[in-house]
GUBA-718458 format. One record per residue: residue number from 1; residue in three letters; x, y, z of N, C-alpha, C, O in turn. Coordinates in steps of 0.05 Angstrom, whole numbers. Each point is the difference from the previous one (the first is absolute). Layout:
% residues N
<rec NUM, 'ala', <X, Y, Z>, <X, Y, Z>, <X, Y, Z>, <X, Y, Z>>
...
//
This chain:
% residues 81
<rec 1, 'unk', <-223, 406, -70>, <-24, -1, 17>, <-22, -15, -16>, <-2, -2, -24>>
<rec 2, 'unk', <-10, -5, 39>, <-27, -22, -8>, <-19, 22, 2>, <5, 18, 16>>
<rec 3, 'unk', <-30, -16, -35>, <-25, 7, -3>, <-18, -8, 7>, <-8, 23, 1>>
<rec 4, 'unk', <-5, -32, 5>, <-30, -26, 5>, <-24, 21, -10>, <-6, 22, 10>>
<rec 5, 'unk', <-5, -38, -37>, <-25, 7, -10>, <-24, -21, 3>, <7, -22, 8>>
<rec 6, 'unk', <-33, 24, -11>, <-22, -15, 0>, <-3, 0, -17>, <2, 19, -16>>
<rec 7, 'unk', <-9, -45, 12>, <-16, -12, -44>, <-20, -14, 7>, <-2, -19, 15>>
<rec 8, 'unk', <-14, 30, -27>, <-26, -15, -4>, <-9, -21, -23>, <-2, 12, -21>>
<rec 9, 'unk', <-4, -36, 19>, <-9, -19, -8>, <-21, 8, -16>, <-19, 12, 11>>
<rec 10, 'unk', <21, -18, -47>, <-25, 0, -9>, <-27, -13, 7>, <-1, -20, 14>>
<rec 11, 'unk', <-19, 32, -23>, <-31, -16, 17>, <4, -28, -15>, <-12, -18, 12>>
<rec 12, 'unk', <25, 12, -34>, <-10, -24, -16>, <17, -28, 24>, <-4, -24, -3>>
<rec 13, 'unk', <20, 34, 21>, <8, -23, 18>, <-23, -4, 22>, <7, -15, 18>>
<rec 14, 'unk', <-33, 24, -16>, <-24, -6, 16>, <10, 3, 31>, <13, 21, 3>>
<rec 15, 'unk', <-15, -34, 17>, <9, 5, 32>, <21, 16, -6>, <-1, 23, 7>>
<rec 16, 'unk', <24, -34, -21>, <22, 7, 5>, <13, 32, -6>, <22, 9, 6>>
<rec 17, 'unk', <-52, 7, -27>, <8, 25, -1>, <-5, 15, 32>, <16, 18, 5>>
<rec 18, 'unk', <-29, -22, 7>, <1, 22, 33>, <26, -7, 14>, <8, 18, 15>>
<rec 19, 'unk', <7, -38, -16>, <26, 3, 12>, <20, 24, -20>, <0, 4, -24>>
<rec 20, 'unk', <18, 10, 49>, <20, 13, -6>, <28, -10, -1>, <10, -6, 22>>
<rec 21, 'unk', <10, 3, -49>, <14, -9, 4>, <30, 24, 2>, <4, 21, -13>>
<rec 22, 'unk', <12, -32, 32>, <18, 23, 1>, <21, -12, -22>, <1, -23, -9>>
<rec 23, 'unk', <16, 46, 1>, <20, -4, -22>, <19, 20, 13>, <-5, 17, 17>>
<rec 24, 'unk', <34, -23, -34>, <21, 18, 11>, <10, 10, -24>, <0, -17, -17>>
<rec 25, 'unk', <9, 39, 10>, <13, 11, -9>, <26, 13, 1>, <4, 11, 22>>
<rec 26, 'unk', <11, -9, -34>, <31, 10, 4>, <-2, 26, -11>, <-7, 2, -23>>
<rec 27, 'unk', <12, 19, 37>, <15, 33, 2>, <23, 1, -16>, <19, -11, 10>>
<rec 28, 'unk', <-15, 23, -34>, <31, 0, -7>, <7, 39, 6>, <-13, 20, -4>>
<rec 29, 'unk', <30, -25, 10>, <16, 20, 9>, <32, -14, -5>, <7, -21, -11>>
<rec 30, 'unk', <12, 47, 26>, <25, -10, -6>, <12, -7, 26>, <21, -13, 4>>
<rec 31, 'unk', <-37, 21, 15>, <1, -5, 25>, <-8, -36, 5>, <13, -20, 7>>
<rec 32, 'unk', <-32, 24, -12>, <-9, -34, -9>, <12, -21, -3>, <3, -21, 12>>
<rec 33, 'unk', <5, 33, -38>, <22, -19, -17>, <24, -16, 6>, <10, -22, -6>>
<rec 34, 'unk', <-2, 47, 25>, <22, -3, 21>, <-3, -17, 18>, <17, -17, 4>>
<rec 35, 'unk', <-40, 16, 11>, <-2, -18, 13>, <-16, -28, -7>, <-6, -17, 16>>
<rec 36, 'unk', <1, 16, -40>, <-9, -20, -13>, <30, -16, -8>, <-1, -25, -1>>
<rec 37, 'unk', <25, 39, -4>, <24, -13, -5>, <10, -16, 27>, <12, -22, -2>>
<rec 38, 'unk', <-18, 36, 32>, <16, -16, 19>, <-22, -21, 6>, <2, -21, 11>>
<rec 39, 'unk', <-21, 33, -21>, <-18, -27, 7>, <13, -23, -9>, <9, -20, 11>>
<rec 40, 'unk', <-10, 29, -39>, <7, -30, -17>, <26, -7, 12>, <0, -25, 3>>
<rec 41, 'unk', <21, 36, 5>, <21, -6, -1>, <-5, -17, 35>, <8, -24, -2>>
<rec 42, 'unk', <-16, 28, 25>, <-9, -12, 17>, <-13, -31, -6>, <7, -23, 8>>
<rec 43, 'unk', <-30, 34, -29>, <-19, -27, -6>, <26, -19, -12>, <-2, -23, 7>>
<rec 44, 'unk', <24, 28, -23>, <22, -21, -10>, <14, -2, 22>, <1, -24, 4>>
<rec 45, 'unk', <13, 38, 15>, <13, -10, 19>, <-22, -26, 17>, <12, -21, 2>>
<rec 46, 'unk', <-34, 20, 7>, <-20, -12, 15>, <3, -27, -25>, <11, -21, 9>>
<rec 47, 'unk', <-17, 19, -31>, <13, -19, -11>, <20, -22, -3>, <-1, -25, -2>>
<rec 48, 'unk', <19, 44, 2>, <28, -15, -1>, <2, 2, 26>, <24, 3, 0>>
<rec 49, 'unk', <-30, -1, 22>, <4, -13, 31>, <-15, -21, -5>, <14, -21, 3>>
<rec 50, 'unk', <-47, 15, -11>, <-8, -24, 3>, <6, -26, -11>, <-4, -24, 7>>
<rec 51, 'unk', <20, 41, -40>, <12, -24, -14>, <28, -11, 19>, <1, -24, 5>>
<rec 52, 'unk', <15, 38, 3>, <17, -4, 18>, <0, -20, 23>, <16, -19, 6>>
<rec 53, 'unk', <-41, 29, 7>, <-1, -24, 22>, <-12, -24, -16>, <8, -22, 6>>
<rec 54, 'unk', <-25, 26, -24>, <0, -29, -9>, <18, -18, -10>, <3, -24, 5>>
<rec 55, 'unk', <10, 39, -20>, <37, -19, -14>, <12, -11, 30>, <12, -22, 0>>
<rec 56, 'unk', <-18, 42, 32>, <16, 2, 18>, <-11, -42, 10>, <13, -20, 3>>
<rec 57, 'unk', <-38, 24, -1>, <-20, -23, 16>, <12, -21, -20>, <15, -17, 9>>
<rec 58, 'unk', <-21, 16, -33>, <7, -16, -17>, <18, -21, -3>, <0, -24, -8>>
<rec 59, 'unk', <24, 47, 19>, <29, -9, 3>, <-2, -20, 22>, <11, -22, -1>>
<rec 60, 'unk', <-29, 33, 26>, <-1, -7, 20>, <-12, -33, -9>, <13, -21, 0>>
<rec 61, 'unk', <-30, 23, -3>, <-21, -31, -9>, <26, -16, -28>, <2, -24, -1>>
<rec 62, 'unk', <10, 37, -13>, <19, -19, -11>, <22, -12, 18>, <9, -23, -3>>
<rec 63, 'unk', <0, 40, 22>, <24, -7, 20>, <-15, -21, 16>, <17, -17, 7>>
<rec 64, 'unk', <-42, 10, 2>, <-9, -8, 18>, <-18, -32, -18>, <-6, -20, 14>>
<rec 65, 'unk', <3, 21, -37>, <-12, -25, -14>, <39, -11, -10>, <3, -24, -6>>
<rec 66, 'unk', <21, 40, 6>, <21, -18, -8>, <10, -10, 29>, <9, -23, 4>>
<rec 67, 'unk', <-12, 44, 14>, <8, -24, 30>, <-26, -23, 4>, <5, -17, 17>>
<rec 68, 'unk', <-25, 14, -27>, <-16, -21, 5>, <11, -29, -16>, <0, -24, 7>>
<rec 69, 'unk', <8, 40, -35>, <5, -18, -12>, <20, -12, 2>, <3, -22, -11>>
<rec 70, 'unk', <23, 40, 29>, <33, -20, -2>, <-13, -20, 21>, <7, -24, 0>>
<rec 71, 'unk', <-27, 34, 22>, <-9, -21, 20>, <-8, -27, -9>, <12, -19, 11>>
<rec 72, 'unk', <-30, 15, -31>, <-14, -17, -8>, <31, -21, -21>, <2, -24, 0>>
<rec 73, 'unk', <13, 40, -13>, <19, -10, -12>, <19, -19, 26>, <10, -23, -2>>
<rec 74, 'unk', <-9, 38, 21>, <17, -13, 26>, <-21, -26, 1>, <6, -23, -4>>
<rec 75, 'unk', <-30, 33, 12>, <-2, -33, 11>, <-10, -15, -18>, <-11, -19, 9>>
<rec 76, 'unk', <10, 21, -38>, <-1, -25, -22>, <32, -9, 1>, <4, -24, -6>>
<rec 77, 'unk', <9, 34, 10>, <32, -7, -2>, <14, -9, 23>, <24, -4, 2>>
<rec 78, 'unk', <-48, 1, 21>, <18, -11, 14>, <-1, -37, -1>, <-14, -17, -12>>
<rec 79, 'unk', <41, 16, 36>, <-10, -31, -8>, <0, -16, 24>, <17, -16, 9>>
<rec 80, 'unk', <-40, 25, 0>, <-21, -13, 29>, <-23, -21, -9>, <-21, 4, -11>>
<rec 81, 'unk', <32, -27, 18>, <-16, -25, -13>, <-28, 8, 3>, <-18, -15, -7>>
//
C-alpha cells in the first residue's frame, strides 16, 4: 500500500515555500512485499510483450524493405530498351 504524506518546502526557496508538495511512501509489511513481487513480476511480463512486438514489427519492416528491394533488383535487370 501507498502512504501519501505532505512536505513542506524550506522558506529559503521564497514563493515556492507555500506550495505543498505530495510524496509517496512505501509500507513494508510482508503482505506488501508480496505484492510488491507480482507487481514486479507483471511490470517484466509488460516488458517482454513490448520487446516482443517490437522484434514482431521489425521483422515485419525487414520482410517488407527485402520485397522492395528484390523489386528494384527486377527492374535494373530487366532488359526493356
Amino acid at each position: 500500500m501507498f502512504h501519501i504524506s505532505r512536505l513542506q518546502l524550506p522558506r529559503s526557496y521564497g514563493i515556492l515555500s507555500n506550495m505543498n508538495v505530495s510524496g509517496i511512501r512505501m509500507r513494508t509489511s510482508a503482505v506488501g512485499s508480496e505484492r510488491r513481487r507480482g507487481q514486479t513480476m507483471v511490470e517484466y511480463l509488460i516488458v517482454a510483450g513490448v520487446l516482443l512486438g517490437v522484434l514482431v514489427l521489425l521483422s515485419f519492416l525487414l520482410v517488407a524493405l527485402k520485397l522492395n528491394g528484390n523489386r528494384v533488383l527486377d527492374l535494373v535487370a530487366s532488359e526493356y530498351p
